[in-house]
PyMOL CGO cylinders between C-alpha atoms (Angstrom):
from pymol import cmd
from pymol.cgo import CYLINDER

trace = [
    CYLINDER, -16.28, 0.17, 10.44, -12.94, 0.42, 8.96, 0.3, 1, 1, 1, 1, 1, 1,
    CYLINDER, -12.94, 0.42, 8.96, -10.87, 3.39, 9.60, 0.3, 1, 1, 1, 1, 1, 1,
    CYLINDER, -10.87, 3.39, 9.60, -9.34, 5.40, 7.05, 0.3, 1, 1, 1, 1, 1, 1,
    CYLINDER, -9.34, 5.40, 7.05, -5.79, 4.85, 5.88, 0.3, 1, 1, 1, 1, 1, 1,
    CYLINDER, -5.79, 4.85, 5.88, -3.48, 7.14, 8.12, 0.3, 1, 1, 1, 1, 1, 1,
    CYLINDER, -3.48, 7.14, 8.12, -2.22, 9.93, 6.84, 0.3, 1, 1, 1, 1, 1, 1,
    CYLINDER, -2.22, 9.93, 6.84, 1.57, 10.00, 6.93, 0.3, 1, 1, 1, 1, 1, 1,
    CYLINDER, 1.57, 10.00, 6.93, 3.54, 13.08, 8.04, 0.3, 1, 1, 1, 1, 1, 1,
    CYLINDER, 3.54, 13.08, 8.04, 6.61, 13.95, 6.94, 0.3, 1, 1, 1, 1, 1, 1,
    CYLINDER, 6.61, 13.95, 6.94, 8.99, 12.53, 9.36, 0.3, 1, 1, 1, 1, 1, 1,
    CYLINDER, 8.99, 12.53, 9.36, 7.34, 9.18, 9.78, 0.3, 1, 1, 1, 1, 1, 1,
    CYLINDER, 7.34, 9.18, 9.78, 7.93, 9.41, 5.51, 0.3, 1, 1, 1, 1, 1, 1,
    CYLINDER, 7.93, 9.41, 5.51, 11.73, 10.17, 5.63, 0.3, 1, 1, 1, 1, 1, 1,
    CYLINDER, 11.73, 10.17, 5.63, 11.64, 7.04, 8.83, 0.3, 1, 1, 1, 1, 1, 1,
    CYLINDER, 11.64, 7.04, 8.83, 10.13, 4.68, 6.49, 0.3, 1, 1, 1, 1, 1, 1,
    CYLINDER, 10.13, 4.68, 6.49, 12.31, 5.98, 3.52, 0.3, 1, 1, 1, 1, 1, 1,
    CYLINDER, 12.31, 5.98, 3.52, 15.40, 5.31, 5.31, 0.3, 1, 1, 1, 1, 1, 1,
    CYLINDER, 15.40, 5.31, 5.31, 14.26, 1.89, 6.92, 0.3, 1, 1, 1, 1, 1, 1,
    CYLINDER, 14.26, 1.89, 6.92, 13.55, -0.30, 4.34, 0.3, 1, 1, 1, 1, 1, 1,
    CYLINDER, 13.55, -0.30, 4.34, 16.54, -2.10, 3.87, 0.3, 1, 1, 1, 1, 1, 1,
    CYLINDER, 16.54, -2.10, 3.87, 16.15, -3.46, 0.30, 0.3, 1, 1, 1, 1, 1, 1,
    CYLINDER, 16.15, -3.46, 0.30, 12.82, -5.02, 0.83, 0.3, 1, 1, 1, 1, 1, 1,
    CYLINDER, 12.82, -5.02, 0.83, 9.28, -4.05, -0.64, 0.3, 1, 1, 1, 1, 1, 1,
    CYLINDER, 9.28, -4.05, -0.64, 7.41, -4.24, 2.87, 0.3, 1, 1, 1, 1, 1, 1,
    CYLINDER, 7.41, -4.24, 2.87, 8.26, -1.86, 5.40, 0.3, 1, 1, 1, 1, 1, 1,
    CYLINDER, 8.26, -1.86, 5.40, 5.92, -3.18, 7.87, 0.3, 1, 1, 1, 1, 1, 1,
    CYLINDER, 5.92, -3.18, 7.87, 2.87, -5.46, 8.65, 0.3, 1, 1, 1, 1, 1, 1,
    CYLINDER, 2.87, -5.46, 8.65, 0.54, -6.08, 11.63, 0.3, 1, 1, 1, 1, 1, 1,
    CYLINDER, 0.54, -6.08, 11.63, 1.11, -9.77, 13.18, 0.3, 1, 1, 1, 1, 1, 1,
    CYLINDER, 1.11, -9.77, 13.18, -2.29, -10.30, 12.44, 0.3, 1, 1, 1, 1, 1, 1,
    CYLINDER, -2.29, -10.30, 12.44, -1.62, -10.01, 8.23, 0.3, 1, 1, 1, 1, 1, 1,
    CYLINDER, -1.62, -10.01, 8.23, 1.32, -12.03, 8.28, 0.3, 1, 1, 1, 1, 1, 1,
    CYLINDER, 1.32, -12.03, 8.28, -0.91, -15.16, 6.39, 0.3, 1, 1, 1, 1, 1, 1,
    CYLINDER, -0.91, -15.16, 6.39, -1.78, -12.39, 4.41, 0.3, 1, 1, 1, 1, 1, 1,
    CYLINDER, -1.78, -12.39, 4.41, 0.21, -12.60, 0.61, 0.3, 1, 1, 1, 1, 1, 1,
    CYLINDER, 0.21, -12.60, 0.61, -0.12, -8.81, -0.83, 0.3, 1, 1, 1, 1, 1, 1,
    CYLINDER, -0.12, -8.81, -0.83, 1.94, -8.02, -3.98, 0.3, 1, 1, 1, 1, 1, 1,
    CYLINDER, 1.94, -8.02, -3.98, 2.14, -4.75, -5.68, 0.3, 1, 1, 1, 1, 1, 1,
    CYLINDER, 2.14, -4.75, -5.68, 3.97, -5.21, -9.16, 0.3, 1, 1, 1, 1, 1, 1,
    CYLINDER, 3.97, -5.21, -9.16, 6.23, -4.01, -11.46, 0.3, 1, 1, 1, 1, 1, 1,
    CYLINDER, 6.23, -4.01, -11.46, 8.52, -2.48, -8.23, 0.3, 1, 1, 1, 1, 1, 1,
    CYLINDER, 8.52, -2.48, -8.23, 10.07, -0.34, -9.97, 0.3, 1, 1, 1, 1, 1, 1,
    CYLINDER, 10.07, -0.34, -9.97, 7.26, 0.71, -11.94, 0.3, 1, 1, 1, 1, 1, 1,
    CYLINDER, 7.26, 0.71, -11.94, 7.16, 3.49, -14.73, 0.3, 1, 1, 1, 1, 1, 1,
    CYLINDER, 7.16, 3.49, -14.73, 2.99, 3.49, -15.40, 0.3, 1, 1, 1, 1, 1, 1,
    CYLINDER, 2.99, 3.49, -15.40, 0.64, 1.04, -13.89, 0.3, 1, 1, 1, 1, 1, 1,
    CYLINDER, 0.64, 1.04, -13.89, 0.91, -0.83, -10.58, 0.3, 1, 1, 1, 1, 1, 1,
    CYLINDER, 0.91, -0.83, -10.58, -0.92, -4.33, -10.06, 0.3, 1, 1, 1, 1, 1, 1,
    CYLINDER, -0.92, -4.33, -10.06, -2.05, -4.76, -6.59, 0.3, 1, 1, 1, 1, 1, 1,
    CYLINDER, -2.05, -4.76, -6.59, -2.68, -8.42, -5.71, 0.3, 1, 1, 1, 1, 1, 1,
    CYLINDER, -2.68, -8.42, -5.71, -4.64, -9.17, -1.80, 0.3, 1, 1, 1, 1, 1, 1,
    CYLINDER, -4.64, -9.17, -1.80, -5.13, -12.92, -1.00, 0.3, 1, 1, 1, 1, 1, 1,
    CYLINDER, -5.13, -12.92, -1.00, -5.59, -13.47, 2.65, 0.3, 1, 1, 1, 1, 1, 1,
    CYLINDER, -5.59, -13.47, 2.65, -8.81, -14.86, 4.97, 0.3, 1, 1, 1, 1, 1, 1,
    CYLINDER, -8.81, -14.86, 4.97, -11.76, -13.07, 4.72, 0.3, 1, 1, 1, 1, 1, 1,
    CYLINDER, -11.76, -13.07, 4.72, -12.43, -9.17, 5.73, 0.3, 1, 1, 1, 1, 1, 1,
    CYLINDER, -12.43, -9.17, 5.73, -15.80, -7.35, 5.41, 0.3, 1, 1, 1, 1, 1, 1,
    CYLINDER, -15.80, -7.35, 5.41, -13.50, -4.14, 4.74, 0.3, 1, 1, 1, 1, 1, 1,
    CYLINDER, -13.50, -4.14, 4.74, -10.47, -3.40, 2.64, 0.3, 1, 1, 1, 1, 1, 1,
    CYLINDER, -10.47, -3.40, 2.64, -8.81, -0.02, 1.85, 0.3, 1, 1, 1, 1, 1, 1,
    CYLINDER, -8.81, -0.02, 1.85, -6.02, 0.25, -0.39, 0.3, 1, 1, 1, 1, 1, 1,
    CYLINDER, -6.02, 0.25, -0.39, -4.41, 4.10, -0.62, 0.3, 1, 1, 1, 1, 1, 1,
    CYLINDER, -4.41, 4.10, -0.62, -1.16, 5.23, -2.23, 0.3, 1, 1, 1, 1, 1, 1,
    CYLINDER, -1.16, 5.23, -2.23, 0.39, 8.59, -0.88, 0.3, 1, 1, 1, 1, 1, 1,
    CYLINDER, 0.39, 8.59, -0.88, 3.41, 10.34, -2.44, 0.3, 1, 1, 1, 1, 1, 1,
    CYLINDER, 3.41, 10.34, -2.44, 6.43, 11.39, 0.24, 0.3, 1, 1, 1, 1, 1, 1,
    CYLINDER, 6.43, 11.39, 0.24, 5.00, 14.60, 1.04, 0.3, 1, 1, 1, 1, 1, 1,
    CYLINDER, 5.00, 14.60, 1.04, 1.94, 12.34, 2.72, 0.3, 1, 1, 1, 1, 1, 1,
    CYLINDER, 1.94, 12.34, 2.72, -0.90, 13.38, -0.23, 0.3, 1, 1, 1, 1, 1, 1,
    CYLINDER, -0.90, 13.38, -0.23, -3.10, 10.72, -1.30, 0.3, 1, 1, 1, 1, 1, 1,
    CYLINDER, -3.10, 10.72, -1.30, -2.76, 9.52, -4.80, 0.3, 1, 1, 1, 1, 1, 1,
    CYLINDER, -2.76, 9.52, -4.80, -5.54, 6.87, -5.04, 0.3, 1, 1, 1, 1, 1, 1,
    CYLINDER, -5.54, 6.87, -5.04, -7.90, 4.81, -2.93, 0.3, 1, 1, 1, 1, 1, 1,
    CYLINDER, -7.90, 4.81, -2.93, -9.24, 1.48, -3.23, 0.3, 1, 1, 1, 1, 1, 1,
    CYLINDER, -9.24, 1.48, -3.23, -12.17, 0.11, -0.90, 0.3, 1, 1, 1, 1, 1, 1,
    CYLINDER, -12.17, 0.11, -0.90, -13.26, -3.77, -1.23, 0.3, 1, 1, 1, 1, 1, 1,
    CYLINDER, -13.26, -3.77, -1.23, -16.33, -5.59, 0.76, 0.3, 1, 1, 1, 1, 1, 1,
    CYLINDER, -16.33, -5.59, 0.76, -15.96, -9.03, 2.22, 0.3, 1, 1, 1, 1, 1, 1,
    CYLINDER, -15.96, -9.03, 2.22, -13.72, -10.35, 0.07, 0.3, 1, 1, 1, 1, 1, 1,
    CYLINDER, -13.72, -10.35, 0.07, -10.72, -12.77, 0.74, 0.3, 1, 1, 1, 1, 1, 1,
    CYLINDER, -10.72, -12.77, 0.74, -9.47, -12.00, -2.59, 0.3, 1, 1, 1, 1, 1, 1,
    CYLINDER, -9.47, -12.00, -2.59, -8.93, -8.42, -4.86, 0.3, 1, 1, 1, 1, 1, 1,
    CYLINDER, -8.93, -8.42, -4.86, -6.86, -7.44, -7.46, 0.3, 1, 1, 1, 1, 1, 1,
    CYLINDER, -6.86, -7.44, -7.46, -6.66, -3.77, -9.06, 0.3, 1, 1, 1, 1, 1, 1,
    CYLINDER, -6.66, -3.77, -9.06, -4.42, -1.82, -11.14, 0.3, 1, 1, 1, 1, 1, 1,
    CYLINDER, -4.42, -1.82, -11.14, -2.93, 1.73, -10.35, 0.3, 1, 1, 1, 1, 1, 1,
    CYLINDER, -2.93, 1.73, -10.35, -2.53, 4.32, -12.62, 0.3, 1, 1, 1, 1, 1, 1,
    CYLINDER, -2.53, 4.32, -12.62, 0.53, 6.22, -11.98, 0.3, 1, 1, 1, 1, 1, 1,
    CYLINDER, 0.53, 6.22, -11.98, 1.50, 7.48, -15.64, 0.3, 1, 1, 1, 1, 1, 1,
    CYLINDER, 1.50, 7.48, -15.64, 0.93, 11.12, -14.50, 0.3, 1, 1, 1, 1, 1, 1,
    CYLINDER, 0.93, 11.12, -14.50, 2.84, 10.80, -11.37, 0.3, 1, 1, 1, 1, 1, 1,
    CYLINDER, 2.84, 10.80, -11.37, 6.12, 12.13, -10.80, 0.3, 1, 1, 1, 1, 1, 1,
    CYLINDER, 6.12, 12.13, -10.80, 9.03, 9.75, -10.77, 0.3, 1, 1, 1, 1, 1, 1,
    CYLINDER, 9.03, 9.75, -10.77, 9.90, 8.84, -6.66, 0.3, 1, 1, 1, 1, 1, 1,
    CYLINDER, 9.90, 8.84, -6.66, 9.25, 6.95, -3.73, 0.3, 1, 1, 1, 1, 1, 1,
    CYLINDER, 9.25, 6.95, -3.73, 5.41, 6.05, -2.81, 0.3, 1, 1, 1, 1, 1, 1,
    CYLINDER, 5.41, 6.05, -2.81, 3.92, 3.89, -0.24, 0.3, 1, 1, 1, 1, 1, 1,
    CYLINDER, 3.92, 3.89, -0.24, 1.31, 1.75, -0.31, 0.3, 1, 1, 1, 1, 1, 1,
    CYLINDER, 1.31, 1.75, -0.31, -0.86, 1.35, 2.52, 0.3, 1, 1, 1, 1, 1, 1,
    CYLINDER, -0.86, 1.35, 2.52, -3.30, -2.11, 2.82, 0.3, 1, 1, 1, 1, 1, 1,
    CYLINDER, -3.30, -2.11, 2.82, -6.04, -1.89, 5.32, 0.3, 1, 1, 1, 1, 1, 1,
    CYLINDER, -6.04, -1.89, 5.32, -8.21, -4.56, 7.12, 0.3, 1, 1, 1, 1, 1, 1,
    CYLINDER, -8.21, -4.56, 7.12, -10.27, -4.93, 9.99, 0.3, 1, 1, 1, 1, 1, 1,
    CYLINDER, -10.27, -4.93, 9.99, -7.18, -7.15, 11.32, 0.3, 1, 1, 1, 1, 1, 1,
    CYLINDER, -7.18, -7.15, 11.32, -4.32, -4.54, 10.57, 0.3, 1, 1, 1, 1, 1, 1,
    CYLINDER, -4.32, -4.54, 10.57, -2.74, -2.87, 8.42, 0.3, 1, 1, 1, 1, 1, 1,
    CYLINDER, -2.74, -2.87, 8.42, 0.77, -3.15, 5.70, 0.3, 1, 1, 1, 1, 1, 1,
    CYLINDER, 0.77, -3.15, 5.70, 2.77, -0.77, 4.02, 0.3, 1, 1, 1, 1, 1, 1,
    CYLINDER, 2.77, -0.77, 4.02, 4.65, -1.27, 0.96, 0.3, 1, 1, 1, 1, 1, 1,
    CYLINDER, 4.65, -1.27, 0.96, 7.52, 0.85, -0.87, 0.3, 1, 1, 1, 1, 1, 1,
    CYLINDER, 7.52, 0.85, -0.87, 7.32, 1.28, -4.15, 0.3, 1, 1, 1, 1, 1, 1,
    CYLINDER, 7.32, 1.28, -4.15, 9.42, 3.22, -6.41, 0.3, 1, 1, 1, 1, 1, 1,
    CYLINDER, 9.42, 3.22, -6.41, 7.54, 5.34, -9.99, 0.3, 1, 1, 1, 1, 1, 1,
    CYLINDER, 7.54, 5.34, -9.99, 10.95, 5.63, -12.46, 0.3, 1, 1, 1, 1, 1, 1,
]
cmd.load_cgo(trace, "trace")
């Protein structure tokens, strides 16, 4: 079975804050790296697309956490190579979140930023 997307503690927040370097992915498993996963507008004021395309994976978990490491949303998906969902983050404060992307293979995190 999958696990569960990790929950993030506060330091390993303010690391991956201060390590992306202008780009959306702050990091991916080797094994995901044939694996094209958008999340989009970035910045974004209400809804966020998410966009997986990738080879096949009985188990898919998508999860959004603020920077104080709470859980905004999850998203599970069944063997699927493909899955596209939409976000809702109109009642969310304006900041950083991450977005964590899940598979059997390994796992990617994303910054994105709520204006």
């Amino acid at each position: 079975t999958l696990p569960e997307p990790t929950v993030f503690d506060r330091w390993s927040l303010m690391d991956f804050v201060n390590s992306s370097s202008g780009s959306c992915f702050v990091g991916i498993d080797e094994q995901l790296q044939n694996t094209r996963i958008s999340s989009s507008p970035n910045p974004t004021t209400k809804q966020l697309q998410y966009q997986y395309q990738g080879e096949y994976t009985p188990n898919l978990s998508i999860a959004i956490y603020n920077l104080q490491g709470t859980l905004i949303n999850l998203q599970h998906a069944k063997n699927t190579n493909t899955f596209n969902c939409t976000f809702d983050l109109s009642n969310q404060p304006s900041g950083i979140y991450m977005v964590q992307t899940v598979t059997n293979k390994g796992s990617s995190v994303q910054k994105i930023i709520k204006q």
